[in-house]
TORKE-226120 format. One record per residue (C-alpha): y, z, x negated. Coordinates in nm, 4 decimals, padded with zeros to 6 digits. Example, Ala and Ser with C-alpha at 12.3 -4.5 7.8 and 13.67 -1.06 7.14 Angstrom:
# TORKE-226120
NODE/-00.4500/00.7800/-01.2300
NODE/-00.1060/00.7140/-01.3670
# end
This chain:
# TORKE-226120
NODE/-21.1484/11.5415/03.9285
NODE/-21.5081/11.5464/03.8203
NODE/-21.7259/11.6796/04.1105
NODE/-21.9428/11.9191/03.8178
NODE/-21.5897/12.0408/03.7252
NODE/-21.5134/12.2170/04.0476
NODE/-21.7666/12.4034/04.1241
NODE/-21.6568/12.7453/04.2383
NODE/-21.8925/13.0749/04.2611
NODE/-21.6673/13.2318/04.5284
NODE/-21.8017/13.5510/04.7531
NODE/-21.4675/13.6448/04.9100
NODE/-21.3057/13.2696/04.9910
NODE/-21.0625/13.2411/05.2963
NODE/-21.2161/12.9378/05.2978
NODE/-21.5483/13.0956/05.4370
NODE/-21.3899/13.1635/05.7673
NODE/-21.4223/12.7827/05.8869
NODE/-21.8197/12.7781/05.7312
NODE/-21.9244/12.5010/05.9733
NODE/-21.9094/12.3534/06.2908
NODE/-22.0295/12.6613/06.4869
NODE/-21.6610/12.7946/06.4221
NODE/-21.5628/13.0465/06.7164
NODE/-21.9831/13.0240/06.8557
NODE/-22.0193/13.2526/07.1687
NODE/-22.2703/13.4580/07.2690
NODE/-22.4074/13.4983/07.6199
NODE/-22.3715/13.8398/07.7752
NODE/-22.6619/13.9705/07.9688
NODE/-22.5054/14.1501/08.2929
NODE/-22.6525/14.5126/08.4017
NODE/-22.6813/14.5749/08.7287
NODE/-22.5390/14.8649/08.8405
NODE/-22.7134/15.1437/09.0123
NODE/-22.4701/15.1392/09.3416
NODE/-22.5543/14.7493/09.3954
NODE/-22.9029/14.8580/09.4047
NODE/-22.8188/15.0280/09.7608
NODE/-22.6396/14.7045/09.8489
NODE/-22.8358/14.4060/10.0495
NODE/-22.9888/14.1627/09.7799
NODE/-22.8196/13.8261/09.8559
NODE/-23.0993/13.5643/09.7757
NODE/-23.0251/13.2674/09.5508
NODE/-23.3085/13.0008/09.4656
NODE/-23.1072/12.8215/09.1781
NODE/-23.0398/12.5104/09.3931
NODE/-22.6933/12.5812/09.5015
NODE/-22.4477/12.5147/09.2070
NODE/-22.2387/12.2736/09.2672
NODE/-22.0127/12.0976/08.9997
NODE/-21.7114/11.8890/09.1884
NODE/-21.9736/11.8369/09.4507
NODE/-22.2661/11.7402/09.2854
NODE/-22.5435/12.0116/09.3361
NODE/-22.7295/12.0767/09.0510
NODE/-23.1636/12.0926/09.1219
NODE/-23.2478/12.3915/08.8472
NODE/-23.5774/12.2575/08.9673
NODE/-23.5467/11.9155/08.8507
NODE/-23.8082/11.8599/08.5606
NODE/-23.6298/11.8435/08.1813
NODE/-23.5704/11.5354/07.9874
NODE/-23.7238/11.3130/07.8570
NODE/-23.8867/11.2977/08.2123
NODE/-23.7434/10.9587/08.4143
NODE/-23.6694/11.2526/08.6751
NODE/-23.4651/11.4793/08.4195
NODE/-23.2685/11.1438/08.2830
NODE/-23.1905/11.0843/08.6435
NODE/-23.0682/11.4285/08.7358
NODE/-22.8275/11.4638/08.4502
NODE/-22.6806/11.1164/08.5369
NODE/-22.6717/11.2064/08.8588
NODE/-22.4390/11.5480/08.8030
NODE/-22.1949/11.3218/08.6049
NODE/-22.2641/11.3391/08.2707
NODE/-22.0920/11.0945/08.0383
NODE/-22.2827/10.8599/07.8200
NODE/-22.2527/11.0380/07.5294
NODE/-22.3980/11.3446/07.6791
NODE/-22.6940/11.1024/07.8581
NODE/-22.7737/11.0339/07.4816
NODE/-22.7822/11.3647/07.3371
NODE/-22.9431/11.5806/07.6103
NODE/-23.2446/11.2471/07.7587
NODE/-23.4139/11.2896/07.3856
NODE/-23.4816/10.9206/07.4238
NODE/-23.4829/10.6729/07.0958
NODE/-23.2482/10.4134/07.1699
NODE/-23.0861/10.1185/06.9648
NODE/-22.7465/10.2852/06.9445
NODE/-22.6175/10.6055/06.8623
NODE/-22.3201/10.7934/07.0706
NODE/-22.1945/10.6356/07.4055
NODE/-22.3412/10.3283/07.3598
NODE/-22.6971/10.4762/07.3465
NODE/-22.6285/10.6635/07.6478
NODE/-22.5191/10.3739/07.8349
NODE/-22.8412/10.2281/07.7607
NODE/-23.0273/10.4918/07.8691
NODE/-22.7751/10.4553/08.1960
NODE/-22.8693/10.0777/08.2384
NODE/-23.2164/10.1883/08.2086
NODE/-23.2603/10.4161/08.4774
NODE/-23.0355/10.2426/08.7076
NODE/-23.2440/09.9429/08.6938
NODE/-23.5374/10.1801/08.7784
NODE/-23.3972/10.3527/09.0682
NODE/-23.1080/10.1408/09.2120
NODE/-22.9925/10.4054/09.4474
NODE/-22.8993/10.6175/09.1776
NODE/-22.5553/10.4978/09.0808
NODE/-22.4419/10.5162/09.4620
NODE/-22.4923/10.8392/09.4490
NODE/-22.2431/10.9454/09.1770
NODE/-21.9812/11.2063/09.2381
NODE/-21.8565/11.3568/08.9219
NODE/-21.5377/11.2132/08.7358
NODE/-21.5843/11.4993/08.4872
NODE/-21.8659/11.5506/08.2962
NODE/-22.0128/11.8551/08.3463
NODE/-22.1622/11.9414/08.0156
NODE/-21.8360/11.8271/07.7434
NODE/-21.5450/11.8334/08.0198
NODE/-21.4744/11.4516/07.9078
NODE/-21.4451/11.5692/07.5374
NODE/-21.6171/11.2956/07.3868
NODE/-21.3625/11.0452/07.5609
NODE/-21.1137/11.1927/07.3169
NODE/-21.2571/11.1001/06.9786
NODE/-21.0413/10.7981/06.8864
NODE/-20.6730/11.0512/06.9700
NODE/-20.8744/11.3663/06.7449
NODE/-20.9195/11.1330/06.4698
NODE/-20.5813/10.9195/06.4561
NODE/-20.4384/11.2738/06.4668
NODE/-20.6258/11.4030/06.2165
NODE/-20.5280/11.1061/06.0211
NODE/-20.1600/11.1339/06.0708
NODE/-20.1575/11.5241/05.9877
NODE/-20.3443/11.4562/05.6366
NODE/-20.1063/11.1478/05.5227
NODE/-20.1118/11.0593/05.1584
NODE/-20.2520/11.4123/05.0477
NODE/-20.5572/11.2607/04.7876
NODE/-20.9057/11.4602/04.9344
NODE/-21.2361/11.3572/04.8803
NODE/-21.4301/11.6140/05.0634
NODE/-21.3662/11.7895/05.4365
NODE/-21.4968/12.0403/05.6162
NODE/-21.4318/12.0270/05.9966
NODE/-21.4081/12.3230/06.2727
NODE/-21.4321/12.3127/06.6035
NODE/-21.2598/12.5081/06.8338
NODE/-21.3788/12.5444/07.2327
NODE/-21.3441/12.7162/07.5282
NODE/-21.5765/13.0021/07.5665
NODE/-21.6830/12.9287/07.9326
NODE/-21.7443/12.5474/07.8238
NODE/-21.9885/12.6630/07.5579
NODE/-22.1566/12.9345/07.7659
NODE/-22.2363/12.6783/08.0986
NODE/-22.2707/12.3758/07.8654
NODE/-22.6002/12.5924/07.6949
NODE/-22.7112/12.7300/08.0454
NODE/-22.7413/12.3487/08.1780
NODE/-22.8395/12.1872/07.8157
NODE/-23.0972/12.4570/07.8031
NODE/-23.2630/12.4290/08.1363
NODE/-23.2569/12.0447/08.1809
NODE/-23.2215/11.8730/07.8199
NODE/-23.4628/11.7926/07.5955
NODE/-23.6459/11.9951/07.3942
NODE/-23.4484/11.9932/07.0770
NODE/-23.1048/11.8587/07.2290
NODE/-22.8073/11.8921/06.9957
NODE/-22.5552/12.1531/07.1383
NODE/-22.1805/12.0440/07.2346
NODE/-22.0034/12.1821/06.9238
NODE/-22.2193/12.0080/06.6613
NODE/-22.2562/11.7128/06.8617
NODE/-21.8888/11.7261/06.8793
NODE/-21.8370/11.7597/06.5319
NODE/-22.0738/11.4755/06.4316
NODE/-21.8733/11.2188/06.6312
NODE/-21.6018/11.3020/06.5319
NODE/-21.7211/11.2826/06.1796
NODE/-21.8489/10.9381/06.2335
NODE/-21.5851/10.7690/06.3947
NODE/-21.3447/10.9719/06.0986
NODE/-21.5868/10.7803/05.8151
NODE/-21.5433/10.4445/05.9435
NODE/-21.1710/10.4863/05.9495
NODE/-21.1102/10.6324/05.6120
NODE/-21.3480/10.5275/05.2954
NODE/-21.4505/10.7516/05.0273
NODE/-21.4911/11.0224/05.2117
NODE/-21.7670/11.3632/05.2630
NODE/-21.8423/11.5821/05.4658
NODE/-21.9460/11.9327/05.3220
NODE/-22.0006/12.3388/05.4901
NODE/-21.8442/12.5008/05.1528
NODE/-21.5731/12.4468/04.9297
NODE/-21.3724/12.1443/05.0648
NODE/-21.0718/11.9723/04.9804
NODE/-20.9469/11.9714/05.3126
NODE/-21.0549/12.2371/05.5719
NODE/-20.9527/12.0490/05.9484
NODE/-20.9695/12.2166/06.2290
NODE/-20.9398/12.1295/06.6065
NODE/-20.8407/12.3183/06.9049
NODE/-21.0563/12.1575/07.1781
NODE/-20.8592/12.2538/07.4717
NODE/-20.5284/12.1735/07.3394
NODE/-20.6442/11.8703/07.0918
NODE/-20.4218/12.0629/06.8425
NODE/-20.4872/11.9538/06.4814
NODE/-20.4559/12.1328/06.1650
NODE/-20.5250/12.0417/05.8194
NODE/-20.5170/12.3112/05.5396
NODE/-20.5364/12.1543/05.1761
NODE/-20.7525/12.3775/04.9309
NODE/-20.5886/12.4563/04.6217
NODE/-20.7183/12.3815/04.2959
NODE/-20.7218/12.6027/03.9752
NODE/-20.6582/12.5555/03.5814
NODE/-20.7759/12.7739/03.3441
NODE/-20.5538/12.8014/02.9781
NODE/-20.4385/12.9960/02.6973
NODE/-20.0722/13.0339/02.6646
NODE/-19.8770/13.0948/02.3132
NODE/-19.5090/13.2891/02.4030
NODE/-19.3077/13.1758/02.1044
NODE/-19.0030/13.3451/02.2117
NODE/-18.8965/13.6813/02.3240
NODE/-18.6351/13.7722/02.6431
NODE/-18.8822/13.5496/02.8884
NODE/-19.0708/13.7261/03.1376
NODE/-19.4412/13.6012/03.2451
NODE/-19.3848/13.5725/03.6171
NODE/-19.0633/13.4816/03.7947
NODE/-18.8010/13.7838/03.8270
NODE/-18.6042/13.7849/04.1245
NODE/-18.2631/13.8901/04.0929
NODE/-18.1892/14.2331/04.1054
NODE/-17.9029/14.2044/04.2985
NODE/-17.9988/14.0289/04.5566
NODE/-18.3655/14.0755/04.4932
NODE/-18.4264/13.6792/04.5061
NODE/-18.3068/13.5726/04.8761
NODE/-18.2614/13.2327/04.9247
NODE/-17.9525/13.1328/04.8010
NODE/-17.8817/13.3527/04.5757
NODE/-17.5478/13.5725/04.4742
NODE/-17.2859/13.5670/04.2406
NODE/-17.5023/13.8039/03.9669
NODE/-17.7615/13.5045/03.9723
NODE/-17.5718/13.1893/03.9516
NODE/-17.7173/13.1624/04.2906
NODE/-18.0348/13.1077/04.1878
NODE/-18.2203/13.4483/04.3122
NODE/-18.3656/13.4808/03.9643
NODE/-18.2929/13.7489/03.6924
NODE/-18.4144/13.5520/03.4489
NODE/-18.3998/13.1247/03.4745
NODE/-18.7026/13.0270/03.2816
NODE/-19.0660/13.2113/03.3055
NODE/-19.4002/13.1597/03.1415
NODE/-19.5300/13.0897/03.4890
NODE/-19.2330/12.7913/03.5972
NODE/-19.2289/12.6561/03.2049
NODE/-19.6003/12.5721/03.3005
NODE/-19.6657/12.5530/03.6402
NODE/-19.3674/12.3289/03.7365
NODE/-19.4930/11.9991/03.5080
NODE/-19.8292/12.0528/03.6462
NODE/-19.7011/12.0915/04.0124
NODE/-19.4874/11.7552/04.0017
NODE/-19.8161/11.5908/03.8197
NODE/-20.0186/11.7063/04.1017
NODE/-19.7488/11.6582/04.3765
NODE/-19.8094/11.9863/04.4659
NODE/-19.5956/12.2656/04.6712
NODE/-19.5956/12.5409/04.5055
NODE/-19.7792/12.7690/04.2137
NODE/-19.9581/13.1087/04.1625
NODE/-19.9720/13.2435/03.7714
NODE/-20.2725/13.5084/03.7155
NODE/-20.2639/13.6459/03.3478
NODE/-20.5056/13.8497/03.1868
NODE/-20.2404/14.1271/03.2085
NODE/-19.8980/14.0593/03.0597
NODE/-19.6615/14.1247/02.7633
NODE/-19.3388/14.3154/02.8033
NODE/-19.0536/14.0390/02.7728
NODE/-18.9234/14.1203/02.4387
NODE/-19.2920/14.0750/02.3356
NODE/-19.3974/13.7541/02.1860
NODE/-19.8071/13.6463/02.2444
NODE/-19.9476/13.5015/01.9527
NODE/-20.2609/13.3857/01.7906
NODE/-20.4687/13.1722/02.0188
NODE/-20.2571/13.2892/02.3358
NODE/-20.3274/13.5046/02.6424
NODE/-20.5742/13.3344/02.9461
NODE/-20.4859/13.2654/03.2751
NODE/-20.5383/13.0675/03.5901
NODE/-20.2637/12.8660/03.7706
NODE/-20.3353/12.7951/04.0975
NODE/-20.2040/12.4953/04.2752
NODE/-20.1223/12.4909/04.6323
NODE/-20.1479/12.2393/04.8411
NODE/-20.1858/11.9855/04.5963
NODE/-20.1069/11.6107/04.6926
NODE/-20.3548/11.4414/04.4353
NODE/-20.6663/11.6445/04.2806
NODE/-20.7018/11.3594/03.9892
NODE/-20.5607/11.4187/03.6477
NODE/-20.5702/11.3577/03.3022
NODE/-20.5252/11.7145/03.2120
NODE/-20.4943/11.5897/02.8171
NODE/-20.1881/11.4217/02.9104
NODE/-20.0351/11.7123/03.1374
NODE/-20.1112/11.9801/02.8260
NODE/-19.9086/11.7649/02.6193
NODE/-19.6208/11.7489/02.8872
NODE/-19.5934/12.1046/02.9632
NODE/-19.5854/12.1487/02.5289
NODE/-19.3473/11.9142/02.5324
NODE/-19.1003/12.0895/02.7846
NODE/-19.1432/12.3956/02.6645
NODE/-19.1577/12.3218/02.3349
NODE/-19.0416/12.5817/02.1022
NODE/-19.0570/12.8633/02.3801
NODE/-19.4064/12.8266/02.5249
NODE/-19.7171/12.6275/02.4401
NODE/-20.0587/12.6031/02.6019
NODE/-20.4363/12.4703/02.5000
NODE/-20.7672/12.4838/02.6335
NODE/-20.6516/12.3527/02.9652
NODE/-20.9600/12.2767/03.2562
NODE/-21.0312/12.2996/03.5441
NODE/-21.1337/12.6600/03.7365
NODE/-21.1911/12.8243/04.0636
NODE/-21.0772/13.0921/04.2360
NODE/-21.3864/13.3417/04.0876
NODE/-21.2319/13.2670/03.7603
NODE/-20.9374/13.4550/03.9119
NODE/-21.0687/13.7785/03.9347
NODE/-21.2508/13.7531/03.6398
NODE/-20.9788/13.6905/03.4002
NODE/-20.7610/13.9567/03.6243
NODE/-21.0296/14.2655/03.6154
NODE/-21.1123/14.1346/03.2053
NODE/-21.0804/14.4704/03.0267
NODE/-21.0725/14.2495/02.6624
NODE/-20.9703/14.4168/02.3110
NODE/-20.6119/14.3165/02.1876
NODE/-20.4757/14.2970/01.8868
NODE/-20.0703/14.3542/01.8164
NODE/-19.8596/14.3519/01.5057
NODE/-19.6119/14.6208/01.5554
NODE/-19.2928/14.6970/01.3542
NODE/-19.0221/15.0043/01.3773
NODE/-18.7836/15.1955/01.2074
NODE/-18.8663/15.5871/01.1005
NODE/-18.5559/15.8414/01.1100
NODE/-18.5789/16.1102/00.7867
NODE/-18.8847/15.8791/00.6876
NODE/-19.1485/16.0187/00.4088
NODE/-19.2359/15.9134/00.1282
NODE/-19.4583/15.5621/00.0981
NODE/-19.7637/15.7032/00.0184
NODE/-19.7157/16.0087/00.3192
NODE/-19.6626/15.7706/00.5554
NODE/-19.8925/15.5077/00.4583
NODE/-20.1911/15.7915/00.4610
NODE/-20.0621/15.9334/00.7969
NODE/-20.1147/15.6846/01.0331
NODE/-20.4027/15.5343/00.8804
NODE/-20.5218/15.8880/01.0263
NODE/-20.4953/15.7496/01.3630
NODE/-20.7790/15.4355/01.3271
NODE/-21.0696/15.5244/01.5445
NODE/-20.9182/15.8076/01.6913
NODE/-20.9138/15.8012/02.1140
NODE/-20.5452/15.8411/02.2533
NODE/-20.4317/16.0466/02.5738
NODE/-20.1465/15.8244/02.6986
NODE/-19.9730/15.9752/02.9978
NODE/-19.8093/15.7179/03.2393
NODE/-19.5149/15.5851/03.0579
NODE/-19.1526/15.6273/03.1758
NODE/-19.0535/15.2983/03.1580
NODE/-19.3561/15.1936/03.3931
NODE/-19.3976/15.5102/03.5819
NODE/-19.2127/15.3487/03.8906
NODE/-19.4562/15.0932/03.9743
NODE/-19.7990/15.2552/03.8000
NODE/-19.9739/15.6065/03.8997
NODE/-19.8871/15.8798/03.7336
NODE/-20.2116/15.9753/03.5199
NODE/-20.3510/16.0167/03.1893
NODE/-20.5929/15.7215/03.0152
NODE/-20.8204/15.7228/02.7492
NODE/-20.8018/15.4562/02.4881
NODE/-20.9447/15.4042/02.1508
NODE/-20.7910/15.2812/01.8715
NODE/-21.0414/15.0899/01.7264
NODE/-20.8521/14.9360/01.4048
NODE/-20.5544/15.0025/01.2090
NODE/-20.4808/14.8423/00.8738
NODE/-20.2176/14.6295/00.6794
NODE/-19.9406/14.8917/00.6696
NODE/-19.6036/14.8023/00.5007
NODE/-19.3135/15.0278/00.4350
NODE/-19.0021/14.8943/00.3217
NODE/-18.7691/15.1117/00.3300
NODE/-18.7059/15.3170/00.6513
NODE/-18.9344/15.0801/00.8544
NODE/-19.2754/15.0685/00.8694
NODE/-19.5229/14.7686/00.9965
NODE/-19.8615/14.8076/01.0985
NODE/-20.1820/14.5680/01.2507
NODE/-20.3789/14.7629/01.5262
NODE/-20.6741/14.6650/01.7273
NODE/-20.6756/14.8509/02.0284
NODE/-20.8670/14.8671/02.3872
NODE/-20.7213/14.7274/02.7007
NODE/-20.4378/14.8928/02.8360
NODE/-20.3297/15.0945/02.5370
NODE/-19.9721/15.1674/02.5349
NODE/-19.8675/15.0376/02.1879
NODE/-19.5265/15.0942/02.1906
NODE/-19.5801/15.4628/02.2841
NODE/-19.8636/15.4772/02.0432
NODE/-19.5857/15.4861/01.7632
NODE/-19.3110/15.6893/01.9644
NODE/-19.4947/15.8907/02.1635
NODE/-19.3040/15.8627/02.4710
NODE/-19.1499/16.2078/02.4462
NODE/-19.5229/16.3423/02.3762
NODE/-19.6093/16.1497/02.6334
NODE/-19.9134/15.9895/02.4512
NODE/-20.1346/16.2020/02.1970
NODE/-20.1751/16.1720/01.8931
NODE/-19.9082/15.9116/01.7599
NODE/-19.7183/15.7609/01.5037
NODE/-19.4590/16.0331/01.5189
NODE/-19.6500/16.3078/01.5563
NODE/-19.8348/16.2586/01.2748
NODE/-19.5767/16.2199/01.0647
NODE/-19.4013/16.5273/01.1455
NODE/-19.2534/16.4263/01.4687
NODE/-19.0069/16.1959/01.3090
NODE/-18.8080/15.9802/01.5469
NODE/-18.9844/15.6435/01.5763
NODE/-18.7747/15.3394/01.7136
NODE/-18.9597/14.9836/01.7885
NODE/-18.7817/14.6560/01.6523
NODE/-19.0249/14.4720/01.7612
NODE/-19.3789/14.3946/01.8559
NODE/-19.5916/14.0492/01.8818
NODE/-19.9711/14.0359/02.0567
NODE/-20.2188/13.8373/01.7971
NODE/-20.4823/13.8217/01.9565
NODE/-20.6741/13.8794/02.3009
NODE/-21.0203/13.9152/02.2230
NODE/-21.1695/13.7316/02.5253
NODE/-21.4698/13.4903/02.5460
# end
């Protein structure tokens, strides 16, 4: 996938909460002291006594780079990684290697110094560094053959590590030292590069989002999903958007006997008739459909289709010719659905083609009982273009919308045909206009209407097909 064709605008991203590599960054509380200590004895402490395994830390000891400072943070035990990052000396290697220069260095200056080592466990990573090479062969072993290109990494440590690693770093470091987690982060990162080609590291919008548990060396990879955008042409009616769980057994695994045992009402959807070609092309687990709003399944979409977004989750390659994967998903469904304008998206597109409050267009025909004459008819519900309709809540969707009462305009209504006792009509309409009450009137439900206006004469629906959505 082209790097320009994945750029996402997103605010609210679950991604967000693994930004960087301060992930889970603590803050130092200040303690108060409390007025009934003040009546207490002060117990005196110059700084000198901390002691780390038995090492004694000198708060007094002058910062790196000074030859004292280098000597005094070798001398508590810090590894040679840490050496490196905290002495703020240049040296011809980067990592361990630098600090064990810097190591060799001062121990040639002051001999007695590496006699006087204590510490088996650095004080300022708790040996962290040492586990670089099992972090990345695990990290490596969770992602397998899942196709990435970008990562972001998070780091997850102790509080109390963080906390005395900043009080020591702070006091007897160099003036600019890297902190633990970042440092952490970067070798990790470095080490992960050499091992695995092709590969960047980014704060926003990864393929992969990795995170490690510090204390426990835990591991976990979550794989971004990736959006398309497309236009979808219903050609058939009885096929819901969406999957429909059984009623029955309201979907649970396995099934029942209503189903077939497939915990669907209905075996085919707009959503699987797409989304399943394009999840086996992209090896992926599983798919989310997000329409701009949906027809009613004995409603066929027409014209240039109805947008939506299908997300892709966890995907196992993010490469495709989407050409070629338009043309399978035709082919599949040919005859029932069909889809163009397929490209990539993002997760903003989501909302926006969610929240779109686009004009429709519908053809709509029905059947008049007692009907009037052509030219009454015809002259009646022309009436009703331009006019702005009160739809109550319909009955049919009053269980799962509020009960209320909307505004919508009509905003066209031409190319009326009578034959007979039915009648056929073309209306333009706004968002969410009920057109099938719009003729019957859902019991008076929605005023004016079709049947009101021509004498409240029983209106019944044969059918009714969307032409257009009037988006973009």
């Amino acid at each position: 996938m082209k790097e320009e064709n994945r750029e996402d605008d997103i605010e609210d991203d679950s991604w967000a909460l693994y930004a960087d590599a301060s992930y889970g960054n603590s803050i130092i509380e200040s303690e108060e002291t409390n007025d009934s200590n003040s009546e207490k004895e002060e117990e005196w402490f110059d700084g000198d006594d901390f002691e780390f395994e038995g090492s004694t830390i000198n708060w007094d000891a002058p910062p790196c780079p000074a030859p004292l400072g280098i000597e005094h943070i070798i001398r508590i035990g810090c590894c040679d990684f840490c050496v490196q990052r905290l002495a703020g000396r240049r040296t011809n290697s980067k990592g361990e290697e630098g600090g064990k220069e810097i190591r060799k260095e001062a121990f040639q200056n002051n001999p007695e110094l590496e006699s006087s080592l204590k510490n088996e466990l650095c004080p300022m990573c708790e040996d962290l560094f040492g586990d670089v090479d099992n972090i990345v062969t695990r990290i490596i072993d969770e992602i397998g053959q899942v196709e990435h290109s970008t990562i972001q990494l998070g780091i997850h440590l102790p509080k109390d590590l963080v906390d005395e690693e900043d009080k020591i770093r702070s006091r007897h470091g160099s003036p600019g030292s890297a902190p633990l987690k970042p440092s952490f982060v970067r070798a990790i990162q470095e080490k992960l590069s050499i091992k695995v080609n092709n590969v960047s590291f980014v704060k926003e919008r990864p393929d992969l989002m990795i995170l490690v548990d510090g204390l426990t060396l835990k591991v976990d990879v979550d794989v971004r999903p990736v959006f398309l955008y497309g236009r979808y042409r219903k050609l058939i009616r009885e096929l819901p958007q969406t999957r429909w769980p059984c009623r029955a057994c309201r979907g649970r695994s396995g099934g029942c006997e209503s189903c077939n045992n497939t915990g669907l009402q209905y075996l085919e959807s707009v959503q699987d008739l797409i989304g399943e070609p394009i999840r086996l092309a992209l090896s992926a687990e599983d798919t989310s459909f997000h329409g701009m709003g949906r027809e009613d399944i004995d409603v066929r979409c027409l014209g240039n289709g109805r947008p939506f977004v299908l997300e892709i989750k966890k995907p196992g390659t993010r490469d495709v010719d989407l050409e070629e994967i338009q043309n399978i998903v035709n082919q599949n469904a040919k005859e029932k659905v069909e889809i163009n304008s397929l490209r990539w998206s993002n997760r903003s597109e989501v909302v926006k083609v969610k929240e779109s409050r686009s004009e429709k267009s519908y053809t709509i025909r029905f059947r008049v009982e007692d009907i009037p004459d052509q030219e009454t008819v015809i002259e009646s519900i022309s009436s009703l273009s331009g006019v702005t309709l009160a739809q109550e809540t319909p009955q049919r969707v009053s269980h799962r919308r509020a009960a209320k009462t909307r505004k919508r305009k009509v905003i066209q209504l031409s190319d009326i045909v009578v034959e007979e006792d039915e009648v056929q009509f073309f209306v333009r309409c706004e968002a969410g206009t009920y057109v099938k009450e719009l003729v019957h009137s859902d019991e008076g439900r929605t005023v004016p209407s079709v049947s009101s206006v021509l004498g409240d004469k029983e209106c019944t629906v044969i059918w009714l097909d969307v032409e257009d959505i009037h988006y973009e």
